[in-house]
C-alpha positions as CSV (number, residue, x, y, z in Angstrom):
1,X,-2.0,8.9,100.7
2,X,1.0,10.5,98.9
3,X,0.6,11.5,95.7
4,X,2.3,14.2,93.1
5,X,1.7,15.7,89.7
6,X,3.6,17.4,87.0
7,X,2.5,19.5,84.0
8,X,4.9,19.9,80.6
9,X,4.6,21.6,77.7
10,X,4.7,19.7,74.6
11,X,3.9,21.6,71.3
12,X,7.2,24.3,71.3
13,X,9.4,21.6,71.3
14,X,9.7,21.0,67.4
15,X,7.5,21.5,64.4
16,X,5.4,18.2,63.6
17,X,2.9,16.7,61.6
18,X,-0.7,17.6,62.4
19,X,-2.7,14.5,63.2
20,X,-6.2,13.1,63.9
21,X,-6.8,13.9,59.6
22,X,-6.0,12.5,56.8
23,X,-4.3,15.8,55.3
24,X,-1.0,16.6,55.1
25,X,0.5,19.8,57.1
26,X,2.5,20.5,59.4
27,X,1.8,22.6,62.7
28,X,3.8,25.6,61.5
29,X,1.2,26.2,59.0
30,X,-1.5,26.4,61.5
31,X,-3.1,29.2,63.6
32,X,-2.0,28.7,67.4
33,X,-5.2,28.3,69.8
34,X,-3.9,26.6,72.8
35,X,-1.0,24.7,74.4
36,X,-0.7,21.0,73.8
37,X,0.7,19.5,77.8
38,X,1.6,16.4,79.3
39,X,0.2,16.0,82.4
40,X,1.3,13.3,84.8
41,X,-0.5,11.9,88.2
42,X,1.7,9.9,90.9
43,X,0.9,7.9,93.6
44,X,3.6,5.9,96.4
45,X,1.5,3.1,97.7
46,X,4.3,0.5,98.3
47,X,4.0,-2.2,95.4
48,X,1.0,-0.7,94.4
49,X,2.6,2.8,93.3
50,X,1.5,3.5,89.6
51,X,2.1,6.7,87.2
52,X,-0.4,8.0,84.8
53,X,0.4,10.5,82.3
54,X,-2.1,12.1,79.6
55,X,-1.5,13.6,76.7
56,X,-2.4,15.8,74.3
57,X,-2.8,14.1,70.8
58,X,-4.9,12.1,69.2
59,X,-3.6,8.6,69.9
60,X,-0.6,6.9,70.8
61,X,1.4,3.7,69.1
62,X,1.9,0.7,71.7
63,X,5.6,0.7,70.7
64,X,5.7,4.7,71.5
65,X,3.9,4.2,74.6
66,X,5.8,1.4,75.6
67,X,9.2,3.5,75.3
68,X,7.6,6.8,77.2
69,X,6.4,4.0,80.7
70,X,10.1,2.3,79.9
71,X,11.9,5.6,80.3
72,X,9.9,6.5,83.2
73,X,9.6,3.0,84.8
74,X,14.0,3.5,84.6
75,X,14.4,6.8,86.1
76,X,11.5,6.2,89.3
77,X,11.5,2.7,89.8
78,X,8.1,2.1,89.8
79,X,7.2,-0.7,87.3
80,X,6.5,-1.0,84.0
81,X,3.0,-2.4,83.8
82,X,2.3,0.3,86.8
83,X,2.6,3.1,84.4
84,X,-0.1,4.5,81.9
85,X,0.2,6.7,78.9
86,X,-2.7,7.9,78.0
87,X,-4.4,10.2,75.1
88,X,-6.8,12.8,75.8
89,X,-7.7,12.4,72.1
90,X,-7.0,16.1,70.6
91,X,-7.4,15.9,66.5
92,X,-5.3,19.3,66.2
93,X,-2.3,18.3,67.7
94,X,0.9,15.9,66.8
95,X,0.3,12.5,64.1
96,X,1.2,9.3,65.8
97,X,3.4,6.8,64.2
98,X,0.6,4.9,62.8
99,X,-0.7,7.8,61.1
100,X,1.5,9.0,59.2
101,X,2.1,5.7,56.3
102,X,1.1,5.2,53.7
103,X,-0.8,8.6,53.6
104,X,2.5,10.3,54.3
105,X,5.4,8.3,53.1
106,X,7.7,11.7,52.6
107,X,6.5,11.9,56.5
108,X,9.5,12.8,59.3
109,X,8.6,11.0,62.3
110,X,12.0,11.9,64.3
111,X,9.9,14.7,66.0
112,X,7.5,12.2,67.9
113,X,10.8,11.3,70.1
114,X,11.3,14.6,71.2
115,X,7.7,14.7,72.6
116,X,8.2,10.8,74.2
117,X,11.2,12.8,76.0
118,X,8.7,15.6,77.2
119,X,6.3,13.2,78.2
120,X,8.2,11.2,80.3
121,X,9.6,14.4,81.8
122,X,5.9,14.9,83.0
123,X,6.0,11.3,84.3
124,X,9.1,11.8,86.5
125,X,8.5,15.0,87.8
126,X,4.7,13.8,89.2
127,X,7.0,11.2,90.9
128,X,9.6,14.0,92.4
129,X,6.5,16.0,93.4
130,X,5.0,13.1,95.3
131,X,3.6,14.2,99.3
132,X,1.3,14.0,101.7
133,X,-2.5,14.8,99.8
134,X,-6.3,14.1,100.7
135,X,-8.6,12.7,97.8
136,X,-11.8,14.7,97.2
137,X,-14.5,13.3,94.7
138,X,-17.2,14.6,92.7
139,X,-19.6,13.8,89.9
140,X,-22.5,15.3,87.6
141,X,-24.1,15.0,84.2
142,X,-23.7,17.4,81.5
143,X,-25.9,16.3,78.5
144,X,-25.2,19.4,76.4
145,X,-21.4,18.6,75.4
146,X,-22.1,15.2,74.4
147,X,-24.1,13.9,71.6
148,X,-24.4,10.7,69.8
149,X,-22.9,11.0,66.4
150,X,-24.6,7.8,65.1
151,X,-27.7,8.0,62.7
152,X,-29.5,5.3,61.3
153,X,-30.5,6.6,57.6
154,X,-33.3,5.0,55.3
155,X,-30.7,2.9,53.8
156,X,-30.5,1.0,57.0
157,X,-27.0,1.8,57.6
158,X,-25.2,4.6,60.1
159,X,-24.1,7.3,59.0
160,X,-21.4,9.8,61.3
161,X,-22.3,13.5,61.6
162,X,-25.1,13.5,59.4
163,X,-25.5,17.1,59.9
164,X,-28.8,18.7,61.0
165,X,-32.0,18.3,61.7
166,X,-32.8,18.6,58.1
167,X,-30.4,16.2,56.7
168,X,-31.7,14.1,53.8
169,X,-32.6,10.3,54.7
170,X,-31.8,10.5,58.5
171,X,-33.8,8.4,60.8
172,X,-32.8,8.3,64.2
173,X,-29.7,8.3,66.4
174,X,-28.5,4.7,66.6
175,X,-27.8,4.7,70.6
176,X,-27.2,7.1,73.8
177,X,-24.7,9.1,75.3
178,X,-23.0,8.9,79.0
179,X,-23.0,12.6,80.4
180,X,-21.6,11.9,83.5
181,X,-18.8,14.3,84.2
182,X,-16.5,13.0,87.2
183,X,-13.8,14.6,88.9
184,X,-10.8,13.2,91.1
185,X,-9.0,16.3,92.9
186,X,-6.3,16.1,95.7
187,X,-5.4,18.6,98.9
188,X,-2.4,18.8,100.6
189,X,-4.3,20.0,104.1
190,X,-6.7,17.5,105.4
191,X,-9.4,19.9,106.5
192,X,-11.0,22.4,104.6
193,X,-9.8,26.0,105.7
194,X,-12.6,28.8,105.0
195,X,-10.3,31.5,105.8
196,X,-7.6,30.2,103.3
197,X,-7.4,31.7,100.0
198,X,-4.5,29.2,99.6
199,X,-6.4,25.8,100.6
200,X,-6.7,24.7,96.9
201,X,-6.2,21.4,94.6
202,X,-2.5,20.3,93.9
203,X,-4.2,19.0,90.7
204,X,-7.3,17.6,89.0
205,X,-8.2,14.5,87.2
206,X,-10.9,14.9,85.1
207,X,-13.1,12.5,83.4
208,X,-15.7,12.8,80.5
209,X,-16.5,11.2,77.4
210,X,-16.6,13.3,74.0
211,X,-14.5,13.5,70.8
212,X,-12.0,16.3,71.2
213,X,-12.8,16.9,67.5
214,X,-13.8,20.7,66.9
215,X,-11.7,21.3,64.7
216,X,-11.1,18.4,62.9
217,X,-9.5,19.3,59.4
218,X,-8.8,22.8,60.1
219,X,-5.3,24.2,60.2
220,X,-5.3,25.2,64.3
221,X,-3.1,23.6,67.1
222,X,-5.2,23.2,69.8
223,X,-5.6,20.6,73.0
224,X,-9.6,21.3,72.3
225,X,-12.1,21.4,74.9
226,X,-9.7,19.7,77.4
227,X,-7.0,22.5,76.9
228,X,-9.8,25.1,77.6
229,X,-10.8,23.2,81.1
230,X,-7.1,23.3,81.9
231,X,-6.9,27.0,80.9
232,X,-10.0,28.0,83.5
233,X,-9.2,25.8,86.1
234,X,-5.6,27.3,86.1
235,X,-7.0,31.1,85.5
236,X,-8.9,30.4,89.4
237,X,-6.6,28.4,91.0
238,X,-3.2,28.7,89.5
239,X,-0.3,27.0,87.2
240,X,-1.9,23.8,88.3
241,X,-1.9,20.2,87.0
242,X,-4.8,19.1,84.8
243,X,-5.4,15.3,83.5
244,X,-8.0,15.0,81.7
245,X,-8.9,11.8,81.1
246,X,-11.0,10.6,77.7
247,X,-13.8,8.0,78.8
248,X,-15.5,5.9,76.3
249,X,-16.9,8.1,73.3
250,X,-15.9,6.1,70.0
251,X,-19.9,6.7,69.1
252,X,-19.7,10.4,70.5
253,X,-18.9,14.0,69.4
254,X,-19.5,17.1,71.6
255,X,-21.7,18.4,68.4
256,X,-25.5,18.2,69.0
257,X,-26.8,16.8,65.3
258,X,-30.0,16.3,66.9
259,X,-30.8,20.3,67.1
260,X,-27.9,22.5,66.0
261,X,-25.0,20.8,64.6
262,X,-22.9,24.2,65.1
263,X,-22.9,23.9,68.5
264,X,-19.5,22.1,69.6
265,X,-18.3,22.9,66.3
266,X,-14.9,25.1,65.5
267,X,-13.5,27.2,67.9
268,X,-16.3,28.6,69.2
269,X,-17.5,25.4,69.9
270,X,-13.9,24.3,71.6
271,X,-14.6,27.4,73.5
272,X,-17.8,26.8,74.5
273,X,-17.6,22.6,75.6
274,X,-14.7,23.4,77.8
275,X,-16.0,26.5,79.4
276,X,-19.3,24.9,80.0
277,X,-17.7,22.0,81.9
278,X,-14.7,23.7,83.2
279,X,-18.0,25.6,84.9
280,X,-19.6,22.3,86.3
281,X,-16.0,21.0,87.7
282,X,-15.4,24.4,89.6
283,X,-19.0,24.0,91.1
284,X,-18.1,20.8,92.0
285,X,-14.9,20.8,93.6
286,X,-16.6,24.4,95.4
287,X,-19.3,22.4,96.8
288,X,-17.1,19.3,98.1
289,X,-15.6,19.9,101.8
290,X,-14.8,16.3,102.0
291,X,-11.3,15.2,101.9
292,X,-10.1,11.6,102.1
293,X,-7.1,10.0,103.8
294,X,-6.5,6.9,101.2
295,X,-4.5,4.3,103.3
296,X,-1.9,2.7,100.5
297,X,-3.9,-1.0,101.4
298,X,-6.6,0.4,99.9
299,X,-4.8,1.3,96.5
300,X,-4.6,-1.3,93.9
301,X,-3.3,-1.3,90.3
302,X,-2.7,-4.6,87.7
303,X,-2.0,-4.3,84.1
304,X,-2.6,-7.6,81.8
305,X,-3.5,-8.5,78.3
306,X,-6.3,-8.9,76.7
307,X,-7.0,-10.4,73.3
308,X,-9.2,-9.4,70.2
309,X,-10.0,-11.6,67.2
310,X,-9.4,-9.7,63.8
311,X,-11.9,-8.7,61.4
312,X,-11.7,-11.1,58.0
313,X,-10.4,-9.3,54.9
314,X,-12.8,-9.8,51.6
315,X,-11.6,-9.7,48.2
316,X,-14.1,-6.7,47.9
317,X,-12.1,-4.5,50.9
318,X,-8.8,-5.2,49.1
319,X,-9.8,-4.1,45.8
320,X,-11.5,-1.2,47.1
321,X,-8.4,-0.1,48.8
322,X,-6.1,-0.7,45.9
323,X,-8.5,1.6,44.2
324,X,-8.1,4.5,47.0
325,X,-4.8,3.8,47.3
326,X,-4.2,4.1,43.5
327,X,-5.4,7.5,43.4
328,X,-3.1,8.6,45.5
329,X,-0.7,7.2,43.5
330,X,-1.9,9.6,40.4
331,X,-3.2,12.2,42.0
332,X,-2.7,13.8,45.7
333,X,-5.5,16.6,45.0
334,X,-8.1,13.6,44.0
335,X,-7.2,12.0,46.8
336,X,-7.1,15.0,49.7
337,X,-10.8,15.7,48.2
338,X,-11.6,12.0,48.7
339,X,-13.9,12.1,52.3
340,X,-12.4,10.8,55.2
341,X,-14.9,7.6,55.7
342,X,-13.6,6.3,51.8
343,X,-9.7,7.2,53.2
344,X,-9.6,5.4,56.7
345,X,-11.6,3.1,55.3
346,X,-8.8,2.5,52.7
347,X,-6.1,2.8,55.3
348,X,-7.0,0.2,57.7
349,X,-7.6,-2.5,55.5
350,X,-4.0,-1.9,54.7
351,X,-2.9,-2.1,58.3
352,X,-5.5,-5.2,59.0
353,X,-3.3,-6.9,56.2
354,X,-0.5,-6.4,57.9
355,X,-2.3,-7.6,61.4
356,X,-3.3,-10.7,59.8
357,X,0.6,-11.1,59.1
358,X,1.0,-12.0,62.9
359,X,-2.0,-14.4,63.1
360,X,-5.9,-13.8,63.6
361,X,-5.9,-12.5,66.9
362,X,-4.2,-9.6,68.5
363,X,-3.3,-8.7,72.9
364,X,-4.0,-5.8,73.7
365,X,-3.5,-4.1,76.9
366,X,-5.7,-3.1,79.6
367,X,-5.9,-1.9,83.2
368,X,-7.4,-1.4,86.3
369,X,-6.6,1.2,89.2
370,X,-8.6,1.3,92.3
371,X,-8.5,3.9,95.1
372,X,-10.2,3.3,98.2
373,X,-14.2,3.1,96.2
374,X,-13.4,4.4,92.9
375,X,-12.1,2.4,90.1
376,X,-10.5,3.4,87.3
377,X,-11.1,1.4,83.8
378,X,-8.4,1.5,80.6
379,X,-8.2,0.2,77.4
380,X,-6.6,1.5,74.1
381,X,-9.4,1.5,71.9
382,X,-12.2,3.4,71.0
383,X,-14.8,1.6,72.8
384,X,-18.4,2.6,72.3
385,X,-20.0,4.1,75.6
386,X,-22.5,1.6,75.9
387,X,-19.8,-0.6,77.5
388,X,-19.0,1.9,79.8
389,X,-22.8,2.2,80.6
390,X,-23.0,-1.1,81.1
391,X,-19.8,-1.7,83.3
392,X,-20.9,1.4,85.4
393,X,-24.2,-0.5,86.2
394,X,-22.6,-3.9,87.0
395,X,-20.2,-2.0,89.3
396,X,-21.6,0.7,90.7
397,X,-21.0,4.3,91.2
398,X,-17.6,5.6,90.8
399,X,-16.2,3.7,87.3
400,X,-14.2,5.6,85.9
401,X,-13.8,4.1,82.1
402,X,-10.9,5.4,80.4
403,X,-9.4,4.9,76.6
404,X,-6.4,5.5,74.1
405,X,-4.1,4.0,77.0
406,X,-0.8,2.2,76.3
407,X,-1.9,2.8,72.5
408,X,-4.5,3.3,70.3
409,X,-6.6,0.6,68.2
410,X,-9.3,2.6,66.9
411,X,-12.9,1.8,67.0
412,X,-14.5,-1.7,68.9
413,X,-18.3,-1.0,68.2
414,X,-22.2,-2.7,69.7
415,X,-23.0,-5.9,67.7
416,X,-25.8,-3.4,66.7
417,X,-23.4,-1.2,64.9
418,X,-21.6,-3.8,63.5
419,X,-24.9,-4.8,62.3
420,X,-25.5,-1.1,60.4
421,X,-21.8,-0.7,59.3
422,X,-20.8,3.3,59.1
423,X,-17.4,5.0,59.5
424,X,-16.5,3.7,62.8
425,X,-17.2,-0.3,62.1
426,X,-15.7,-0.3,58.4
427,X,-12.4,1.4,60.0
428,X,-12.3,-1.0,62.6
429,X,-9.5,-3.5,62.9
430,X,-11.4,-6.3,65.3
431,X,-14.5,-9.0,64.9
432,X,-18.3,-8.6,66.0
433,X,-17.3,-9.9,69.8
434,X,-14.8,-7.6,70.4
435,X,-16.6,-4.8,72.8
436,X,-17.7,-7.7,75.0
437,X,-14.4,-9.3,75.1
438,X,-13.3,-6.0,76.6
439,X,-15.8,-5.2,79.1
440,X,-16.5,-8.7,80.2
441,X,-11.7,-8.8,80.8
442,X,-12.3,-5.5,82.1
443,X,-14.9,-6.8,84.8
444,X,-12.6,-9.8,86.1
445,X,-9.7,-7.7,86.4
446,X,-11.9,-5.2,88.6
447,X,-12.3,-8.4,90.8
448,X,-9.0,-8.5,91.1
449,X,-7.8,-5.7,92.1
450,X,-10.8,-5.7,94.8
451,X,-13.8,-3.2,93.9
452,X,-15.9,-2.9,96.9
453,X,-19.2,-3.3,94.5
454,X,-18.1,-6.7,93.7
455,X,-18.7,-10.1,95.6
456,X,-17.0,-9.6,99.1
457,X,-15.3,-13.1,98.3
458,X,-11.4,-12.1,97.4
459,X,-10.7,-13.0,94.1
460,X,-9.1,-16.3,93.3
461,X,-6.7,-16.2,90.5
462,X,-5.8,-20.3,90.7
463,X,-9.4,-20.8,90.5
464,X,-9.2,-18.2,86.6
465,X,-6.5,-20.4,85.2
């Protein structure tokens, strides 16, 4: 197959707001941990060629992603709906659009199009640098960087991060985790060469699912865990491309409540998460000799819509949020101390208002990209991983669920967490349905772009109208 990837720096471009909190600083008052990246992944497969780039922030806006694939889709050629902008889901690095109001009304945004520009530089470049290359697989679980950050408490509710084991009123952790670590890498020879010290990957996708979320709140700029795999990965095989790739973890942290909730926490916990599966990805791509020649009939990508039902609005949300909203009216320092679950809480029914605007539903986009047996799954929400669970069951080894791409909607939940409420459900913008209206679109559009797993019958689109 011929493929290419591309690696650009993103955070010495400008000064910018810090995102992924709801405080207000910008990245020149931070301490400097590790280089925020775009990093881009071509293929040339005919009308099948796609681009994927990943970056380092939080989330992105539709309308911003749509302008990065629009710039990028001019400049290569390769179409619009074949190219995905993606979020590895940092919290210490650059506020996205929709972040910003009304927290930060004195906000300057302008920055945001200077990293757009560096982003699609990534985009075009992975296209420039597209040859020859041999696909090489591997997978493996890691339980220890992953965690569920769900609790039931006595009030029959979930709480996020309760803390500790100790922590007062804490039952049980509401649902599970998906360890499973999988990595995509590519070679330009097509046999392995013991005697090389040059036979090496061109680049690696990675794929895990854990909130990049160390440090949330603290004044550092860091890519988090994801920028430490790309610092060891480069340190033994060189200034290559790393795209890491943030599976489904609305529900999960890399902090381990259940034992010692410092572990995953702060630097030392950024440090420790990404060395600990940098390790396992070195292992793996040490152990692989295999390297696979995928013929461009066997690569498949389709991008279509998918639509979510909004969430109601009470009269109690709205004058709750008035009421948050109106201390920050009087008082920024009230309102900074306020916690976060009161402020996003606050913030989206604003934004939900603003949804309902448009009508009760909403299209969001989604994606599927197969190579040869593995399949690759995106969505731009925060999708709990027990749809990605689920879909990996239904089809088989090699799923590769991904989120945050072509935007960022926040938080679909279970029907059981919608049932005990908590920080993720009341900042939700979408109805009790939505998860399963997003696996079950995800599923057909596997069909269609041919997953070996699935029926051997080709997928009839007349027959779906």
């Amino acid at each position: 197959m011929k493929t290419g990837f591309a690696q650009v720096r993103t955070d010495d471009c400008c000064d910018f707001e810090m995102g992924g909190t709801f405080t207000n600083y910008l990245a020149s008052s931070c301490v400097f941990h590790s280089p925020l990246y775009a990093s881009a992944w071509a293929v040339s497969a005919g009308e099948n060629s796609f681009i994927w780039v990943s970056s380092d922030l939080a989330r992105f806006a539709e309308s911003d992603a749509d302008l990065i694939r629009q710039e990028i889709a001019e400049k290569t050629g390769v179409p619009f709906d074949h190219i995905l902008c993606s979020a590895t889901h940092a919290h210490a690095g650059p506020t996205a659009r929709p972040s910003i109001s009304p927290y930060f009304e004195h906000g300057d945004l302008s920055y945001f199009a200077r990293f757009g520009a560096r982003i699609a530089e990534a985009g075009v470049k992975a296209w420039e640098n597209v040859g020859d290359a041999y696909l090489s697989y591997g997978r493996a679980d890691e339980p220890k960087c992953v965690h569920n950050r769900r609790y039931i408490m006595e009030t029959g509710e979930s709480m996020m991060e309760p803390g500790g084991p100790e922590f007062p009123g804490r039952l049980m952790k509401e649902g599970p985790e998906d360890p499973e670590l999988q990595v995509i890498w590519f070679m330009r020879d097509k046999d392995y060469n013991y005697n090389s010290t040059e036979d090496k990957p061109i680049g690696v996708i990675v794929n895990y699912s854990s909130h990049a979320s160390e440090v949330y709140g603290e004044k550092w700029v860091s890519a988090g865990f994801p920028g430490v795999i790309r610092r060891n990965l480069q340190a033994v095989y060189g200034d290559i491309p790393v795209l890491y790739l943030q599976g489904f973890c609305g529900n999960l942290t890399p902090r381990d409540h259940e034992h010692d909730n410092t572990w995953g926490h702060y630097i030392d916990g950024t440090e420790r998460i990404g060395t600990v599966l940098s390790g396992d990805i070195l292992r793996l791509i040490a152990l692989e000799r295999k390297r696979k020649d995928v013929p461009a009939d066997e690569i498949r990508i389709r991008t279509e819509k998918c639509r979510l039902s909004l969430r109601e609005v009470t009269e109690a949300d709205r004058k709750e949020s008035d009421r948050i909203f109106g201390i920050l009216a009087k008082d920024r320092a009230a309102f900074d101390a306020l916690d976060v679950k009161e402020k996003a809480y606050a913030n989206k029914i604003k934004n939900l208002e603003k949804k309902w605007l448009n009508g009760p539903t909403e299209d969001v986009p989604i994606s599927a990209v197969r190579l040869d047996d593995i399949i690759l799954l995106a969505h731009p929400a925060e999708l709990f991983c027990e749809y990605q669970l689920d879909m990996k069951k239904r089809l088989g080894p090699k799923t590769v669920g991904v989120e945050l791409t072509n935007g960022g909607i926040c938080y679909v939940g279970t029907k059981q967490a919608y049932l005990h409420k908590g920080y993720e459900i009341n900042s939700g913008f979408y109805d009790y349905y939505a998860g399963e209206v997003i696996e079950e679109s995800l599923i057909k559009l596997a069909a269609k772009v041919g997953r070996p797993e699935l029926p051997a019958k080709p997928y009839d689109e007349a027959a779906d109208q």
